[in-house]
Residue, then its C-alpha position, 0 to 999 in steps of 0.5 A: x500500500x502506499x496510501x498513508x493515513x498517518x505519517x510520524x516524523x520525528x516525534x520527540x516527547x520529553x517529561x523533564x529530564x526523561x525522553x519517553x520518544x526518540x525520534x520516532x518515525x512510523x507511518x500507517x497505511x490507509x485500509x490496514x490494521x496496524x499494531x504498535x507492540x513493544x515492552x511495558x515502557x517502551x512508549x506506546x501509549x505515549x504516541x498514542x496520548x501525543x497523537x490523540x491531544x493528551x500530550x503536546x509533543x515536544x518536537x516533530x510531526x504527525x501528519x493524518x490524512x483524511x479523504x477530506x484533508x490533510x491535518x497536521x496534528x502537533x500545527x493543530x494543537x498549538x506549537x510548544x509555547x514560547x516567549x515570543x506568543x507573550x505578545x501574540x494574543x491568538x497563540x497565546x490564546x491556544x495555548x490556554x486553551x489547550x492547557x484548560x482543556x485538551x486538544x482532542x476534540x480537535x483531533x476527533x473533528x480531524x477524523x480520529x477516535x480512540x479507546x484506552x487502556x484502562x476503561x473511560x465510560x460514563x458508569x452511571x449512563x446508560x449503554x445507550x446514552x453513552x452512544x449518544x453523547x458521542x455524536x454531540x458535534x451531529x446532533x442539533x444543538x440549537x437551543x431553540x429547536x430544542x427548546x419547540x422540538x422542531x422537525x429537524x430536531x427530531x430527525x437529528x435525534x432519530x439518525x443519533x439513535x439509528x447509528x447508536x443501534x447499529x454500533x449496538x448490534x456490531x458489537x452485540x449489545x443491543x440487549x444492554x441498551x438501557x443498562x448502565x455502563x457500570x453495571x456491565x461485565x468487564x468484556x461488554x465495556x470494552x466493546x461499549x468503548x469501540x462502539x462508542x470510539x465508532x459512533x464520531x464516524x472516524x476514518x482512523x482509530x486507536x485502539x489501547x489494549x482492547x483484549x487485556x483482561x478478556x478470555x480467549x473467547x472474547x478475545x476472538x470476538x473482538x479480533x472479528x469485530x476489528x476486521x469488521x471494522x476495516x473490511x466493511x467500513x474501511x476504517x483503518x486500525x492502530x492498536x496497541x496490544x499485548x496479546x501476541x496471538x492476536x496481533x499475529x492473527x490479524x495485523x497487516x503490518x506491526x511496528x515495535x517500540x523499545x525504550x522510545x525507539x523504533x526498532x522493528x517494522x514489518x510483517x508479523x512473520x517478519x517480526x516473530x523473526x527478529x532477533x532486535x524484538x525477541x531481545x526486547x522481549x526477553x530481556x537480552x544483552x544488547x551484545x548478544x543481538x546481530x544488528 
């Protein structure tokens, strides 16, 4: 493939003194299911957080192109602040913002969603009004037409429900519709949080360990809904994950992070066969490795 939904130049993350990025260069194809895989610590979930708005990267680029655009993410988010934007009320005023509160509602109008490692539901919600929030940017939101419960009101709340139904029964939960999200098993959050990733109509999405904690059934369930994911909607899939077999069963490239590098990149047969990614593994010398 040579069509690039996200190219990564450069990417540095610095807290403090510690480099948690080195210079990371990676790229995704558009279509593919790709899996970021290294040791705990290695950086992933770091790329992901600077590549979703939770973190402003310290230097490089991330670019995502849409079919609609091309969205250069570190631009979006505001560049790192420096004295100069003391006397540049508008950067000065980014930059605030994106301190008080994020810039991943930026990158989620850019077309990525993502879903994390450890569960970000609203509990005390229904399954379905977790849904429906997540389409806040297409729901009518004129207090107005609320307010008289106009015909385009109502139409709008309809397509919301239509589209949260329809995530509900790929990820077969539509019996769960009215049940809170808290009171859900361990497994059926984790595909309430794909569903609701789905329901901002992404053209790519990331997705933070989606099988830890899952059985081995779940786990294929959940490899079956991802591949439904790129082959029926052609979202493409970046995902983090731990679970080897399924990232060997269903991943069409994978890119391996140690300590903030880029060490490995490949096809899963590749991958199982370098000698780099067994030793970040298993913990051997540096000398003992054939670069």
């Amino acid at each position: 493939m040579n069509d690039k939904i996200l190219t990564i130049s450069h990417l540095m993350m610095r807290f403090g003194g510690i480099r948690a990025l080195n210079d990371v260069n990676l790229d995704v194809d558009r279509g593919s299911i790709t899996a970021l895989i290294g040791p705990n610590g290695a950086g992933k979930t770091t790329v992901f957080n600077c590549l979703t708005g939770f973190y402003q990267a310290s230097s490089g680029s991330i670019l995502l192109k849409t079919r609609q655009q091309t969205t250069d993410i570190i631009s979006v988010l505001g560049e790192k602040f420096k004295a100069a934007d003391c006397i540049n009320p508008q950067a000065l005023a980014k930059r605030v913002f994106y301190k008080m509160f994020g810039g991943t509602h930026l990158v989620n109008r850019a077309g990525l969603a993502r879903t994390f490692q450890n569960i970000r539901l609203f509990r005390e919600m229904s399954v379905v009004e977790n849904l429906l929030v997540a389409q806040h940017r297409q729901i009518n939101r004129n207090l107005l037409a609320g307010v008289f419960n106009t015909s385009g009101y109502r139409q709008a709340e309809e397509r919301a429900l239509e589209r949260a139904f329809y995530w509900l029964e790929v990820v077969d939960l539509v019996d769960c519709a009215n049940r809170l999200a808290g009171e859900m098993s361990y497994g059926q959050q984790r595909r309430l949080e794909i569903a609701r990733a789905m329901c901002t109509d992404p053209q790519l999405i990331c997705l933070d360990e989606p099988a830890a904690g899952l059985n081995p059934v779940e786990t294929r369930t959940l490899s079956n809904i991802i591949r439904f994911l790129r082959d029926h909607h052609g979202v493409t899939v970046l995902l983090i994950e731990h679970d080897m077999g399924m990232v060997m069963d269903i991943s069409d490239h994978i890119i391996v992070l140690d300590h903030g590098d880029v060490i490995a990149r490949g096809s899963p047969h590749t991958i199982q066969n370098d000698e780099r990614v067994i030793a970040a593994y298993l913990g051997a010398n540096e000398d003992e490795v054939a670069l």
